[in-house]
C-alpha positions as CSV (number, residue, x, y, z in Angstrom):
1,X,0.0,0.0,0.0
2,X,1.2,3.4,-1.3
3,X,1.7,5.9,2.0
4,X,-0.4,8.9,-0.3
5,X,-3.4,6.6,-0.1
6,X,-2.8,5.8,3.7
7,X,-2.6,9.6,5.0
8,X,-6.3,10.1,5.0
9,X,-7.1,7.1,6.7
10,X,-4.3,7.6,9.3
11,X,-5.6,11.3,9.8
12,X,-9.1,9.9,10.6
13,X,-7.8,7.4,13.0
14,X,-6.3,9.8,14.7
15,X,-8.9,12.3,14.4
16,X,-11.6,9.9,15.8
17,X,-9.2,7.7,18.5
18,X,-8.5,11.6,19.8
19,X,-12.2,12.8,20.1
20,X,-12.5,9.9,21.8
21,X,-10.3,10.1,24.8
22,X,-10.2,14.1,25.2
23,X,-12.6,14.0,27.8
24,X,-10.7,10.9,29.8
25,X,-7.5,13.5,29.1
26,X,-9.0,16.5,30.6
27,X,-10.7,14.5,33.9
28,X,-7.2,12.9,34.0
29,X,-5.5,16.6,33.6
30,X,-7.7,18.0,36.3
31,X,-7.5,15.4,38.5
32,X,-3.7,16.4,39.1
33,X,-4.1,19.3,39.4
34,X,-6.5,19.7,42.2
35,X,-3.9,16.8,43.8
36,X,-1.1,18.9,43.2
37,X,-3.2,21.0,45.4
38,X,-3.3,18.6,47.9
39,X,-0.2,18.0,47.8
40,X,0.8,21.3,48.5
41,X,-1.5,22.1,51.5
42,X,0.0,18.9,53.0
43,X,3.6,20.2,52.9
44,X,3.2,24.2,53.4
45,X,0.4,24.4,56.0
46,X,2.3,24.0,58.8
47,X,4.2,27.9,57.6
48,X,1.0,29.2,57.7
49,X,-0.7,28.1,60.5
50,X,1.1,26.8,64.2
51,X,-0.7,26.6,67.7
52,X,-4.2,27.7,66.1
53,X,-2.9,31.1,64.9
54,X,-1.8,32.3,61.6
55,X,1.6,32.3,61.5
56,X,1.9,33.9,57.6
57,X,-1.4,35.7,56.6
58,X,-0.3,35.4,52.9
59,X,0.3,31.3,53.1
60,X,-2.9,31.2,54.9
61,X,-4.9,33.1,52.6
62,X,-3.7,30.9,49.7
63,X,-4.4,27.2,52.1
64,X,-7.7,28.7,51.8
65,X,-7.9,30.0,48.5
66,X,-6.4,26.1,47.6
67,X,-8.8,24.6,50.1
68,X,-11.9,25.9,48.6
69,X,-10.8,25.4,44.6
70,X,-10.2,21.8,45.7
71,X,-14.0,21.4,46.3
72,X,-14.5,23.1,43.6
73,X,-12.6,21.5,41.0
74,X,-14.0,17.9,42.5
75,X,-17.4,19.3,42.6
76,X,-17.0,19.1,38.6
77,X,-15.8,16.1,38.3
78,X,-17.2,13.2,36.3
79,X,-20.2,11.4,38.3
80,X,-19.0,8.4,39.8
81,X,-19.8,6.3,43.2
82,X,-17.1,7.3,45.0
83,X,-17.6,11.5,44.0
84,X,-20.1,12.3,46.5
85,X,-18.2,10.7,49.5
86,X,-14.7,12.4,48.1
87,X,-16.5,16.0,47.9
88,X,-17.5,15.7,51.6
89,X,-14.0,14.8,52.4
90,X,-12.7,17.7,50.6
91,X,-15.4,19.8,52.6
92,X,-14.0,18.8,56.1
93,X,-10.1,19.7,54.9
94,X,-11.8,23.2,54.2
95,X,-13.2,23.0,57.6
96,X,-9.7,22.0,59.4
97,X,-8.3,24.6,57.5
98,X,-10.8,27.3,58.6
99,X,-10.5,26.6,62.4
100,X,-6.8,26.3,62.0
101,X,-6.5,22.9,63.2
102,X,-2.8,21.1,63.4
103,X,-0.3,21.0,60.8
104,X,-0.4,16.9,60.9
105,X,-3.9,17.3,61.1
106,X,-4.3,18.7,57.7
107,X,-1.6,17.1,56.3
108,X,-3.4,13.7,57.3
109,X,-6.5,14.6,55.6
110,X,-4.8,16.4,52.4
111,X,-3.5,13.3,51.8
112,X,-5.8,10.8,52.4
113,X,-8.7,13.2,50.3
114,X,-5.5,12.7,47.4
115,X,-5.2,9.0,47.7
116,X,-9.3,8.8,47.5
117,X,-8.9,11.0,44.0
118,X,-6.3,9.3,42.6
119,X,-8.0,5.7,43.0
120,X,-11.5,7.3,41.5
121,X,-9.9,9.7,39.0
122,X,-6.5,8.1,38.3
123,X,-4.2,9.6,36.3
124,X,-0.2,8.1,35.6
125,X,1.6,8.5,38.9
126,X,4.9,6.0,38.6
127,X,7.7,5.4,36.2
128,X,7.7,2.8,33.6
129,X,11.0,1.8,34.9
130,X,13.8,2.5,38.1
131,X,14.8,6.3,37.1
132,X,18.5,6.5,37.1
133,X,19.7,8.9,39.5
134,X,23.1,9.4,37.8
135,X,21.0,11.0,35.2
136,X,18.9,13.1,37.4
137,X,21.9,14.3,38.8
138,X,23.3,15.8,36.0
139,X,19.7,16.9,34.7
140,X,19.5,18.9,38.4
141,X,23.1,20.6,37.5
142,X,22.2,21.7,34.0
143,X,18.5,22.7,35.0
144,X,18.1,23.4,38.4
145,X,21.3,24.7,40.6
146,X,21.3,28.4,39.2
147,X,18.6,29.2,41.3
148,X,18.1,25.8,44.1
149,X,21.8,25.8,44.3
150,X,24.4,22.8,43.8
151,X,23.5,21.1,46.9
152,X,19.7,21.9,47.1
153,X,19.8,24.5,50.1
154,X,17.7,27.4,47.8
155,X,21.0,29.4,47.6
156,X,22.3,29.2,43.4
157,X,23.4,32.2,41.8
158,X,20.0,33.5,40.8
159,X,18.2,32.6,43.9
160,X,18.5,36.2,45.3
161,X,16.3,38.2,43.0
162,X,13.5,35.8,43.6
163,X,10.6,36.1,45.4
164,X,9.3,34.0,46.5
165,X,12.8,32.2,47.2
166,X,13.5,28.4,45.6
167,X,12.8,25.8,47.8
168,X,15.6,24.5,50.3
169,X,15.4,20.9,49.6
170,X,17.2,20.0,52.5
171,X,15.0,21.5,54.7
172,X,14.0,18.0,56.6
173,X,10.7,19.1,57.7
174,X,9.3,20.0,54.7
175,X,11.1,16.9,52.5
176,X,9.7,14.6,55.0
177,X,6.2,15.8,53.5
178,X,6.9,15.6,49.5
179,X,6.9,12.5,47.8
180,X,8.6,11.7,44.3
181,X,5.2,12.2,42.9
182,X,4.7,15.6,44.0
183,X,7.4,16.6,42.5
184,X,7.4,15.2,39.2
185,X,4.5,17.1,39.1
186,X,5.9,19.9,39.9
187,X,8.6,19.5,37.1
188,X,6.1,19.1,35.1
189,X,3.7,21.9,35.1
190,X,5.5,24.4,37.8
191,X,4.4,26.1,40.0
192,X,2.1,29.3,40.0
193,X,3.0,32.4,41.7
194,X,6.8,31.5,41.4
195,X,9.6,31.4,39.6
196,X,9.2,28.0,38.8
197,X,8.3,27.2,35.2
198,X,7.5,23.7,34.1
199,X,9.5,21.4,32.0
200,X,7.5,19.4,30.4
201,X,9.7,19.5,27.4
202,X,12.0,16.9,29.3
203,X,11.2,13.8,28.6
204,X,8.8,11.8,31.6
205,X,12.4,9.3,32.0
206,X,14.1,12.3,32.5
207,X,11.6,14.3,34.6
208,X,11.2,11.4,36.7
209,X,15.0,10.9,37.0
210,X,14.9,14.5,38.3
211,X,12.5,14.1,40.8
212,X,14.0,10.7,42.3
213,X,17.4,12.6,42.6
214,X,15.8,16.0,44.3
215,X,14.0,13.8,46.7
216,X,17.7,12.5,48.1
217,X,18.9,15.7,48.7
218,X,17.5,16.2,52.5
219,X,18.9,12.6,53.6
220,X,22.2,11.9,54.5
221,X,24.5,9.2,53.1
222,X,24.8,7.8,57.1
223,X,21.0,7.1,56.9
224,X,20.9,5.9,53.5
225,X,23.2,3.1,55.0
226,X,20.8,2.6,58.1
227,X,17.6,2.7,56.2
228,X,19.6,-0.8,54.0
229,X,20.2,-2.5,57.1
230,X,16.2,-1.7,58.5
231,X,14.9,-2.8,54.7
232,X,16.6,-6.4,54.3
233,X,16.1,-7.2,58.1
234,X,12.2,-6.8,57.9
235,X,10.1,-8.6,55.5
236,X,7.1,-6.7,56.5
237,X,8.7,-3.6,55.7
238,X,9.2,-4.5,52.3
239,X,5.5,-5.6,51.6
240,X,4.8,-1.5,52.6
241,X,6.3,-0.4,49.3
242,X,5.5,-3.3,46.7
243,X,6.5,-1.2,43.7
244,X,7.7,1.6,41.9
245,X,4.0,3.2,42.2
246,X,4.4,3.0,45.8
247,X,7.6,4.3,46.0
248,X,6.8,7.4,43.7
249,X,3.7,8.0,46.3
250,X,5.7,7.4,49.4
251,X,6.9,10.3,51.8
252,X,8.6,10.0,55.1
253,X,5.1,11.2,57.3
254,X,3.5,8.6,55.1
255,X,5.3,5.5,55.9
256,X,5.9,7.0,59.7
257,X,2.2,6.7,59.9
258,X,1.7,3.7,58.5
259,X,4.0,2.2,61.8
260,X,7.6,2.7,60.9
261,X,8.7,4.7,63.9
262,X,12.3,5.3,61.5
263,X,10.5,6.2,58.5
264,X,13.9,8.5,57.4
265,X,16.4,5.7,56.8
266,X,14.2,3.5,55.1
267,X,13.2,6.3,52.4
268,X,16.9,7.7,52.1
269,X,17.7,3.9,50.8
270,X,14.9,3.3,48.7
271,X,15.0,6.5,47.0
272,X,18.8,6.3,46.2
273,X,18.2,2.5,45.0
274,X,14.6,2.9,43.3
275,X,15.3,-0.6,41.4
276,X,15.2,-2.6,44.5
277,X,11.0,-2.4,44.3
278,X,10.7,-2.6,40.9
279,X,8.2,-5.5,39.6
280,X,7.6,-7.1,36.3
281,X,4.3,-6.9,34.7
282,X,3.8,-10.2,35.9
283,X,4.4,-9.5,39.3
284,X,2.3,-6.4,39.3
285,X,-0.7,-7.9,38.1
286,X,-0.6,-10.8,40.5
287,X,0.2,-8.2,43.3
288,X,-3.3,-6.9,42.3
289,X,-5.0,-10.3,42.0
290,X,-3.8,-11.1,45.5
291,X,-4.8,-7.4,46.7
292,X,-8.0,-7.8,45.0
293,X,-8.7,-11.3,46.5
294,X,-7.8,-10.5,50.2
295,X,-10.2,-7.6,49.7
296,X,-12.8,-9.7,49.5
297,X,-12.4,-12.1,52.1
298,X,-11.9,-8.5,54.2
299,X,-15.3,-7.2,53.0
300,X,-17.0,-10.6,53.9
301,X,-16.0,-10.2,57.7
302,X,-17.3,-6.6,57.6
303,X,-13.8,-5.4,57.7
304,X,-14.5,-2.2,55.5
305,X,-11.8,0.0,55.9
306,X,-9.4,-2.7,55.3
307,X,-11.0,-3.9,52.3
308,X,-10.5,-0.7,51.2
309,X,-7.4,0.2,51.7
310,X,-6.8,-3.5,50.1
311,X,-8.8,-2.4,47.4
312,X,-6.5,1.1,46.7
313,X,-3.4,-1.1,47.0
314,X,-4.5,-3.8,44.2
315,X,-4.8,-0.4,42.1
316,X,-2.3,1.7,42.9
317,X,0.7,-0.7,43.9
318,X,-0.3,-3.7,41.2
319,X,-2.3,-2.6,38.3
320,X,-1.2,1.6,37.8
321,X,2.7,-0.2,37.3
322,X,1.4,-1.9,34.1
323,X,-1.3,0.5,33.0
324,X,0.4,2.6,30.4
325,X,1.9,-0.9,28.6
326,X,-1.3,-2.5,28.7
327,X,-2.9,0.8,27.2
328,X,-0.6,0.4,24.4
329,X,-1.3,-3.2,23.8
330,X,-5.5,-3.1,24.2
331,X,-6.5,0.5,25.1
332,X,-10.2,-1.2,25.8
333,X,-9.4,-3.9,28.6
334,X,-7.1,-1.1,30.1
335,X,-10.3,1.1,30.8
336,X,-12.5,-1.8,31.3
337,X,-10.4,-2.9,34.3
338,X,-10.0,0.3,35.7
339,X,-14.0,0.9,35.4
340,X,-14.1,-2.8,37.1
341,X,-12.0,-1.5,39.7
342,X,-13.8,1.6,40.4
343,X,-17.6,0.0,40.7
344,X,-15.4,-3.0,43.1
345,X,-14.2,-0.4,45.1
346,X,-17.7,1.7,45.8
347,X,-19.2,-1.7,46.3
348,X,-17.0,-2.5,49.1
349,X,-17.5,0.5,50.3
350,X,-21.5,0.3,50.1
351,X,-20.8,-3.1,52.2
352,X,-22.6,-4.7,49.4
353,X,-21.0,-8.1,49.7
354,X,-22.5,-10.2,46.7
355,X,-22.2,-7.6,44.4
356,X,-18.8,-7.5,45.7
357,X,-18.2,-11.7,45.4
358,X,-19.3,-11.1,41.8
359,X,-17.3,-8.0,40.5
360,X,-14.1,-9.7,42.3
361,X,-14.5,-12.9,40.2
362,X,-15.0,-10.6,37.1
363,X,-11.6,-8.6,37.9
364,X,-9.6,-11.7,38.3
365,X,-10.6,-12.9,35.0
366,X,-9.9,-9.3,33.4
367,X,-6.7,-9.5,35.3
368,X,-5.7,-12.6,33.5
369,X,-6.4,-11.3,30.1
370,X,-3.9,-8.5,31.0
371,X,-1.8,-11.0,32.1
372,X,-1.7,-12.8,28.7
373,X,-2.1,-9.4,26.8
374,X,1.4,-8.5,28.1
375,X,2.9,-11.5,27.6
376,X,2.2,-11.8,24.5
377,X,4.5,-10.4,21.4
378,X,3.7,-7.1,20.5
379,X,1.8,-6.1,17.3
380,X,2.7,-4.3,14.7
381,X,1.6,-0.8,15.2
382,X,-0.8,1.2,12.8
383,X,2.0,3.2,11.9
384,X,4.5,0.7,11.0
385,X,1.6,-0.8,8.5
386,X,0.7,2.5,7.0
387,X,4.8,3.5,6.1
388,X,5.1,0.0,4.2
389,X,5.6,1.0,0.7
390,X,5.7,-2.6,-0.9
């Protein structure tokens, strides 16, 4: 086939296959950005706001100003099961944040109202592989220490005639709050109000590269050697960060409230050595079948919050790690099982137990298909057909 005859058709395709998934693309797009919010209430609240008085009427004013376009932005969302129960969560952050309630307070809420939006509205939150810190390095040299300085501290060359000032990343109290996520997105799109443009024209290897590197920069090399000895002596650690997905999410407050009374160590180390909890496909998507399966046997003792926090896991931990190469491979089972995992989750959640029995045994068998999906060989692409000139 003759490429001159193939341009129409490929300009349809495109035309159609992008009509198509604009509206997934801007729920996807504003579902970051309100947990980019989130993000941010989580780690600057506690300048704003200490003892029950304003501390900074200007980082106050915008906690609220974030607080109230977080409810606002989730108030438009798509209609979904899980919407109604995320709004009112979003409501009671507003209302912590107007009685200027505790810095962990807030922070507690801010991110447990971001993990609810990310399993109902996901969007791409890990790597497709370990990012190479070596790279990020150099990437944070070229790009980054003219205003953050070479070591982090806020102090480069060009940091002076800022305002407001780059972020100290060394400054432990704040790190402790910001995960890899955070800020890759905030390599990605910047951040208003600042000097801080986004880079979006770097590609997401390199961005992510970027932001594994940054997030090493408060931690010590003494701890990352502490936090190796506390990882291979405790099995039960490791199952708390089954993945790159996890990782990427993971802060120091998070794991320090999840039980680890040494939280520091531990994410030092895993952040210097992000190939230690990386998975293969296969793994990933049995992670989620096992997630998905002790779910259920949680939701049939009435154990709700735990099958729902099971629930998250099987998503975020197992199936997000495999999501974008199963989207390439069969774009339609990729939303199918991420719809099947939505209605699971608000079924659990509604403490409908045979509805839940059923939609489980359904997922499992969507899980397999991924699981041979990915396995197979790839196919030839659309693209690769339409350039054959023979």
């Amino acid at each position: 086939m003759k490429l001159r005859y193939c341009v129409p058709i490929l300009l349809f395709t495109v035309s159609v296959a992008v009509q198509a998934q604009a509206p997934a693309c801007a729920t996807g797009e504003k579902s970051r950005q309100t947990w980019q919010m989130l993000d941010y209430i989580a780690v600057d609240y506690g300048s704003a706001v200490a003892n029950a008085k304003v501390i900074d009427a200007d980082e106050y004013a915008e906690m609220r100003e974030f607080s109230a376009a977080i409810e606002r932005e989730i108030g438009s969302l798509s209609s979904k099961p899980e919407k109604a129960a995320l709004l009112q969560r979003a409501t009671a952050l507003t209302a912590l944040i107007e009685r200027k309630a505790g810095s962990s307070e807030v922070a507690q809420q801010a991110r447990h109202v971001a993990e609810q939006l990310l399993a109902a509205y996901p969007f791409p939150i890990a790597p497709a592989q370990a990012p190479k810190l070596a790279q990020g390095e150099k990437l944070y040299q070229a790009q980054c220490a003219a205003c953050h300085g070479v070591q982090g501290k806020g102090d480069g060359k060009l940091a002076a005639g800022l305002k407001p000032m780059p972020t100290d990343f060394t400054q432990r109290d704040r790190a402790g709050q910001r995960s890899p996520l955070a800020l890759h997105q905030a390599i990605t799109s910047g951040i208003a109000g600042t000097a801080m443009q986004g880079y979006a024209s770097l590609s997401d290897e390199d961005r992510w590269a970027l932001a594994f590197y940054v997030s090493t920069l408060a931690y010590s090399a003494q701890e990352k050697v502490a936090g190796k000895a506390q990882w291979e002596a405790a099995p039960a650690l490791q199952a708390k960060v089954p993945g790159l997905g996890a990782l990427a999410q993971l802060s120091e407050a998070g794991l320090r409230q999840s039980g680890v009374a040494q939280a520091g160590p531990v994410v030092a180390y895993l952040r210097s050595q992000p190939e230690l909890v990386s998975r293969s496909p296969a793994a990933s998507i049995a992670f989620s079948k096992s997630r998905i399966k002790e779910s259920l046997a949680a939701a049939r003792l009435r154990a709700t919050p735990e099958a729902i926090r099971l629930a998250l896991a099987a998503y975020l931990d197992g199936f997000e790690a495999v999501e974008p190469a199963l989207r390439k491979r069969d774009e339609k089972l990729t939303a199918l099982i991420e719809k099947t995992m939505s209605e699971y989750r608000a079924t659990v959640t509604e403490e409908h137990v045979p509805n839940a029995i059923r939609i489980e045994a359904r997922l499992q068998e969507l899980l397999d298909q991924a699981q041979q999906t990915l396995a197979a060989a790839p196919r030839k692409s659309l693209w690769n057909v339409l350039w054959r000139s023979d």
